[in-house]
C-alpha positions as a Markdown table, in Angstrom:
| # | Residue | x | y | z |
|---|---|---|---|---|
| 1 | Unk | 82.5 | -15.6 | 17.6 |
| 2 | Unk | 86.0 | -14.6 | 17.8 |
| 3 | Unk | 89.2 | -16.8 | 16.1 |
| 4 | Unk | 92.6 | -17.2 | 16.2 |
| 5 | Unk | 94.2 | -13.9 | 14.2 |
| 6 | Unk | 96.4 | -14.9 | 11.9 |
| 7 | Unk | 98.5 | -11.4 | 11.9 |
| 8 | Unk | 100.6 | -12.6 | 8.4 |
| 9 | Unk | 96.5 | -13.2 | 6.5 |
| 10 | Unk | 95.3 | -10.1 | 8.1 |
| 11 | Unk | 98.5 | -8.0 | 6.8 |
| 12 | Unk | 98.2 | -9.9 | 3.2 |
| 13 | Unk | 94.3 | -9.1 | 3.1 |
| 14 | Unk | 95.2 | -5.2 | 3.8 |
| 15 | Unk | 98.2 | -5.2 | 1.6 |
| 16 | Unk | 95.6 | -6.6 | -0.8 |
| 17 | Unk | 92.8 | -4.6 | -0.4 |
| 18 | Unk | 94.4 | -0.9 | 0.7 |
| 19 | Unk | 98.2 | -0.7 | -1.0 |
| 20 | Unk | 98.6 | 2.9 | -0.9 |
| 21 | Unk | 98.5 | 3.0 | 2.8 |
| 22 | Unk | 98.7 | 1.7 | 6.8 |
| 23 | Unk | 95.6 | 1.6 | 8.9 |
| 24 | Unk | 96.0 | 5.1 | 9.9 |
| 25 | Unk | 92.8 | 6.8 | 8.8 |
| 26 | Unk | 94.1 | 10.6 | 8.3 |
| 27 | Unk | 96.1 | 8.3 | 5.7 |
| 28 | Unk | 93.3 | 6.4 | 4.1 |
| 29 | Unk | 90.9 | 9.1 | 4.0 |
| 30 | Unk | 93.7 | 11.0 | 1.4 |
| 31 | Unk | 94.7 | 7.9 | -0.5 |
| 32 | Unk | 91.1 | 6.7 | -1.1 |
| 33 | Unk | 89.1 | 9.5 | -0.9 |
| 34 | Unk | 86.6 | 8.2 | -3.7 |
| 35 | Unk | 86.2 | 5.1 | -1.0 |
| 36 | Unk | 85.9 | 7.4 | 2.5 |
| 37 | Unk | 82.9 | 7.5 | 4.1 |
| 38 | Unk | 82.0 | 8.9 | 8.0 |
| 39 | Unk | 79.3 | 7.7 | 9.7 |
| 40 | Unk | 78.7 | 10.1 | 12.8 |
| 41 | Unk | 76.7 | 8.3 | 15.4 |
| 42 | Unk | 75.8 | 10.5 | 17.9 |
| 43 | Unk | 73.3 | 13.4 | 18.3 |
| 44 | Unk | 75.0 | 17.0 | 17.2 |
| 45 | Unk | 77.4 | 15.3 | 15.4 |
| 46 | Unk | 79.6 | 14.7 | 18.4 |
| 47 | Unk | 82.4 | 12.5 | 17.9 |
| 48 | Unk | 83.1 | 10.7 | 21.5 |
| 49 | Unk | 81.0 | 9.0 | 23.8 |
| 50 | Unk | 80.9 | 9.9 | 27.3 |
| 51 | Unk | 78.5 | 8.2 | 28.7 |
| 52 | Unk | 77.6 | 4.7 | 29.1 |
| 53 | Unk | 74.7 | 5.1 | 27.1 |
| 54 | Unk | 76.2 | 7.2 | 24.0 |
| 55 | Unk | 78.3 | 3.9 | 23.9 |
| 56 | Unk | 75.6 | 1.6 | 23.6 |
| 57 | Unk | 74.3 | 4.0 | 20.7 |
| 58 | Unk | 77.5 | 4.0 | 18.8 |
| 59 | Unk | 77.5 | 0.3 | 19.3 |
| 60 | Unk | 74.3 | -0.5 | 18.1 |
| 61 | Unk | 74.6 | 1.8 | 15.0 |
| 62 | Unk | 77.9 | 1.1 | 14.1 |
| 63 | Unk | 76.5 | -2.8 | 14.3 |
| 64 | Unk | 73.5 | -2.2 | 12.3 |
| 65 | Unk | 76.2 | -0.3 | 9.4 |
| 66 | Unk | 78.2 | -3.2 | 9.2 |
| 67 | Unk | 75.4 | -6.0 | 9.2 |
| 68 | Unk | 73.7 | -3.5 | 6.0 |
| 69 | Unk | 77.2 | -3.9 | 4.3 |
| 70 | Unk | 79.0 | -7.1 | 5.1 |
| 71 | Unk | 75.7 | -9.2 | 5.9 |
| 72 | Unk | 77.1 | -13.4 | 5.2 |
| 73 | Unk | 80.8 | -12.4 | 5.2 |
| 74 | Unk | 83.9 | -12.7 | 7.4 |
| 75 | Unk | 85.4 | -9.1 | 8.5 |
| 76 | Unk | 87.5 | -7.7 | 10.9 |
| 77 | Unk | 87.2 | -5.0 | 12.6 |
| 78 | Unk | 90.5 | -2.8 | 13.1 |
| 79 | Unk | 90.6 | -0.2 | 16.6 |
| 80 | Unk | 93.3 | 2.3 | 17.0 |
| 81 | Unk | 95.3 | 3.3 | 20.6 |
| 82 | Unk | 97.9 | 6.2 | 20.5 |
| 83 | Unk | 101.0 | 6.1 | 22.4 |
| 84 | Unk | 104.1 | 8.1 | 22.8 |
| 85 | Unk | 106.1 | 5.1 | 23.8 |
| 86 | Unk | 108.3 | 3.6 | 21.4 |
| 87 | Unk | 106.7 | 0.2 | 21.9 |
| 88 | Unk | 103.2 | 1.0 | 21.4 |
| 89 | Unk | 100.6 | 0.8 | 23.7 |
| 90 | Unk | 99.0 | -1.7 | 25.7 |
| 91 | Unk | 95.7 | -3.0 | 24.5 |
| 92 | Unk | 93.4 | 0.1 | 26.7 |
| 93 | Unk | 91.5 | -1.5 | 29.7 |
| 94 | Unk | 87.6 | -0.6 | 27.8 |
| 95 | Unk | 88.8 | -2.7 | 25.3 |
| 96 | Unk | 89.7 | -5.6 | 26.8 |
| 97 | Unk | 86.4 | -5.9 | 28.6 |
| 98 | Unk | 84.1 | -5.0 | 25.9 |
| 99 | Unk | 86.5 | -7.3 | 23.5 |
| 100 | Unk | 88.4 | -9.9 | 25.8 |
| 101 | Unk | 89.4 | -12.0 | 22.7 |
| 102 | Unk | 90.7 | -8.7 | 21.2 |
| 103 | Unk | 94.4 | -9.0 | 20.3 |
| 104 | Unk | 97.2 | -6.8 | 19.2 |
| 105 | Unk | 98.3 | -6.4 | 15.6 |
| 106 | Unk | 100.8 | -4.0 | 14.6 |
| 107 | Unk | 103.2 | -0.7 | 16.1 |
| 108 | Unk | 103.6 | 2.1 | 13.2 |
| 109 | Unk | 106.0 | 4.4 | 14.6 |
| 110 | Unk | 106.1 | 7.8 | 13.5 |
């Protein structure tokens, strides 16, 4: 069940939570090393799906990690798009479908 996002909570929770950095994970995974974990989902290692059912593996994996950690609680769930525009991207098409009540947070220019 999806709610309204209240971008100014989310931003206080992170503040809270991870002060020494932005969502960026190259970032996080220096800042809190002791914290970092990688979970790698798909056969060989492999980091990106490509098929339609190497998604529905990650997904089901990735849902089974976060129902073992976060089991009763509220989280959020935080996706990255790149973009060399200076506005940031849109929200990508894939996510929109597989998310419709997805929305947009924040633009970190570099």
């Amino acid at each position: 069940m999806s709610r309204h996002l209240d971008r100014d909570h989310l931003s206080e929770l992170w503040q809270r939570q991870w002060p020494l950095g932005p969502p960026l994970a190259h970032e996080l995974r220096a800042a809190y090393s002791d914290r970092c974990v990688r979970f790698h989902s798909l056969p060989g290692s492999k980091r990106h799906p490509e098929t339609e059912d190497e998604y529905a593996v990650v997904l089901d994996r990735s849902n089974t990690v976060l129902e073992e950690l976060f089991a009763g609680t509220d989280i959020y769930v935080l996706t990255m798009a790149w973009s060399s525009e200076p506005t940031g991207p849109e929200l990508p098409t894939r996510r929109r479908e597989v998310h419709p009540d997805g929305s947009f947070r924040m633009t970190i220019a570099n």
